[in-house]
N, C-alpha and C positions, 0 to 999 in steps of 0.2 A: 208698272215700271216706274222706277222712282226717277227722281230731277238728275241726279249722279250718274245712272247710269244713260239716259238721254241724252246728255253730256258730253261724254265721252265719248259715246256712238255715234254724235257727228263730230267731234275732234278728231275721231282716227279714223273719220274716212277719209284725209287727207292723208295722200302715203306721207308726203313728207312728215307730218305728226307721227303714224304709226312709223314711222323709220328711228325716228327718234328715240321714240318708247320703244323699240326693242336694242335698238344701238345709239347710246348716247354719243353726240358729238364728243362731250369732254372726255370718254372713256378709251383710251389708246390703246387699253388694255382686252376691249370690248368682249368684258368679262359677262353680259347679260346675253351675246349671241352664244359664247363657250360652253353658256351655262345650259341654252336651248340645246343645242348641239349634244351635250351631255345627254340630254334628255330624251331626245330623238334617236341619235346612234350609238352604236358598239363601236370603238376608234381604238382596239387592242393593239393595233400595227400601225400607228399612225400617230406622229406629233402637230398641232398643228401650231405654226410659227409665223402665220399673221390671217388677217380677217381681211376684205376690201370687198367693195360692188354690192354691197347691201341693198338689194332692191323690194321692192313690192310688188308682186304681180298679181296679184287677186287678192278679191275678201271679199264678203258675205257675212250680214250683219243677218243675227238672229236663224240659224240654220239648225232644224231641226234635224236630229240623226234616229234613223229607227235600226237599232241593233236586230239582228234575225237571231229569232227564236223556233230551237228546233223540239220535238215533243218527237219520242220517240218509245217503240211498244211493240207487243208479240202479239199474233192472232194465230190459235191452234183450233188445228179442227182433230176428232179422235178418232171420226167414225166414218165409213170407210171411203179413202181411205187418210192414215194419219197423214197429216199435215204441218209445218209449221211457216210461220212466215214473221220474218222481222219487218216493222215499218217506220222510218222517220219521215218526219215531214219538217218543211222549216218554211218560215213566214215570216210576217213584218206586222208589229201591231201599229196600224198607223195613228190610232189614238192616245199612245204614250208615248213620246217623242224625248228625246232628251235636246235642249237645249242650248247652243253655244251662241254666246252672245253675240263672239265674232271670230269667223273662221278665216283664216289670213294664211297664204302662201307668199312666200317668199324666197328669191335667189341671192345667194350669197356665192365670194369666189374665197378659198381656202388653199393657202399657201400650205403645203401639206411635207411631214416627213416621214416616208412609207417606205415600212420594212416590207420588200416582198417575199422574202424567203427564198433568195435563188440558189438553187443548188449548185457546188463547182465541181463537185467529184462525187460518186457511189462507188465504193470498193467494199468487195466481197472476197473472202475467205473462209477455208475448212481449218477447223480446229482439232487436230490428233493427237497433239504433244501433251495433254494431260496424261498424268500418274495417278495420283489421288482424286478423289471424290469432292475434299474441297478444293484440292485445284479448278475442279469441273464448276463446282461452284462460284468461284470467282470470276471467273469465264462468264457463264451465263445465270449472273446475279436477280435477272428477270423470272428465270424458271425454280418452279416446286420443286428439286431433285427429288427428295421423298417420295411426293405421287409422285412424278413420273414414273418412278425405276416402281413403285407395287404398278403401275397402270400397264407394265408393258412385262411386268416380270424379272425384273434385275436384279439382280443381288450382290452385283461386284463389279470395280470400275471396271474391268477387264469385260464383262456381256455391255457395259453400258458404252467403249470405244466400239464394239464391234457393230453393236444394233442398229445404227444409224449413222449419218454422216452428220456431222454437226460446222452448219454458217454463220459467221459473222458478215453484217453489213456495217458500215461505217458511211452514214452524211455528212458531208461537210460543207455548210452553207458558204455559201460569198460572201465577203466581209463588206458591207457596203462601204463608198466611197465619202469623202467629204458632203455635205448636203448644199447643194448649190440655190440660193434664196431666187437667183435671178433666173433659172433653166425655167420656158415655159413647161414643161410635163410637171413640173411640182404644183401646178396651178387648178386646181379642180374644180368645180363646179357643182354646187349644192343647192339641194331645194330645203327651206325652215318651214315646215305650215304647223300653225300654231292653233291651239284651242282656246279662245281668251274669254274666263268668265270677270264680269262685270258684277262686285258686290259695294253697296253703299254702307252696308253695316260689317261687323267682323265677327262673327261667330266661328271660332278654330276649326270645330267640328263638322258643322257643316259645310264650310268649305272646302276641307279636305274631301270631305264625302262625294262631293259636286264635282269636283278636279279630276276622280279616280273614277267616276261615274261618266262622266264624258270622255274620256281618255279610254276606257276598256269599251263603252258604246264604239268609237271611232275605230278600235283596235277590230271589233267585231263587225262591223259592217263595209270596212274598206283595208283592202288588200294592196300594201306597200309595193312599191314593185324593186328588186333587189338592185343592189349598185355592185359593177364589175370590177371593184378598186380592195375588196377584203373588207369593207366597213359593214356591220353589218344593223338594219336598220330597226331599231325598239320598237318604235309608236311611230302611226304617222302622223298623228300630230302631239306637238308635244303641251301639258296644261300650261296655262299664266292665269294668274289671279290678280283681280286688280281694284285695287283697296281706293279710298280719300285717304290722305294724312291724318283728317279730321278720328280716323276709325282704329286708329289706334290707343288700345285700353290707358297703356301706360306703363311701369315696372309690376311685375315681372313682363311681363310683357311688352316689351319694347321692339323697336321697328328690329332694328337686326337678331335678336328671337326671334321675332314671327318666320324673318326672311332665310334663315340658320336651319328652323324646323321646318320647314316646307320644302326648301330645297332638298334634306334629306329622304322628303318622299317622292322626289324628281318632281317637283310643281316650283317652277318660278312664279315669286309673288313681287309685284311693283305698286312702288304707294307714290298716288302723283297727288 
């Protein structure tokens, strides 16, 4: 283990350090928890429009993960009588462990703006008043009139009004209201656990390798439990990579490159 990474590992056993390093004071915008968030969840229906209560509630330095490996196969017998049998088995090798430096949960509160999709009205209708075929067609612009009418035998709009009745449904969502910043319900409640490797040197490649290696470890041996809000949840924990200054090469390669391409692979990287 090098000096760097010993370092570190006892500076952020102090929440208030790791608070820092994930949410800086100066940052109003507190674009490095956004960024975790990103990484963590699916927020398709959902804006969020402030961060507060950034806590620490656990963490575990150097936490070995054993991803389960399953080995799966057929055993036939021919004679008498024929047989077959599928069999998986799944285990843990506990001698190849991957690694995380430092495994850290954390609660945060999320001022959140959530489209829930309410519906205000379902109205249904039969459609009889076609003439032509592409009148039919403009009607129900969803369906194959071609197949249809060979699948059922049609050959004229006149067998194709008669052979069925044909519905229209119309949803019409709720148009949501103003978003109110101060209503407690807009107020939610989030857990961040983070994967955070520890490197003194910068090797691009292997970093990423390490990031996406712990991250599908953690994705395969522990099971998220789902949120009842529509958010739906990636990884449970999400990578960070965590550089010295010093480990930065230089042009082309400079700190916001590094931090640009990495992010694109959902891995936040932090240079302290």
């Amino acid at each position: 283990m090098s000096e760097f990474v010993d370092q570190q590992m006892v500076r952020l056993s102090d929440p208030a350090q790791l608070t820092s390093l994930v949410d800086p004071p100066g940052d109003p915008q507190h674009g490095r928890v956004r960024a975790l968030l990103g990484a963590a969840y699916t927020m398709e229906f959902a804006t969020i429009h402030g961060v507060s209560d950034v806590q620490v509630r656990q963490t575990e330095f150097q936490r070995p993960v054993f991803p389960p490996r399953r080995t799966a196969g057929t055993w036939f017998q021919t004679m008498p009588p024929y047989t077959r049998t599928d069999l998986a088995l799944e285990g843990h090798d506990p001698t190849a462990p991957v690694w995380v430096d430092l495994a850290a949960e954390l609660g945060l509160t999320l001022l959140l703006d959530i489209d829930v999709g309410d519906v205000q009205s379902v109205l249904s209708h039969e459609i009889t008043d076609f003439a032509t075929l592409d009148e039919f067609r403009s009607r129900f612009r969803f369906i194959d009139l071609d197949a249809f009418m060979a699948k059922h035998d049609i050959t004229t709009v006149e067998e194709l009004r008669e052979a069925f009745h044909y519905l229209i449904t119309e949803v019409r969502l709720r148009f949501p209201g103003p978003f109110d910043p101060n209503d407690p319900a807009n107020r939610h409640r989030y857990d961040l656990k983070l994967a955070i490797l520890i490197r003194e040197t910068l090797d691009v490649a292997a970093a990423l390798r390490d990031a996406k290696l712990a991250r599908t470890a953690m994705e395969r041996a522990i099971v998220p439990q789902p949120r009842s809000d529509g958010t739906e949840v990636r990884t449970p924990y999400a990578p960070v990579l965590l550089f010295p200054v010093a480990a930065v090469p230089g042009p082309p390669l400079t700190q916001p490159v590094l931090e640009s391409f990495f992010a694109s692979e959902g891995v936040l990287t932090l240079f302290v």
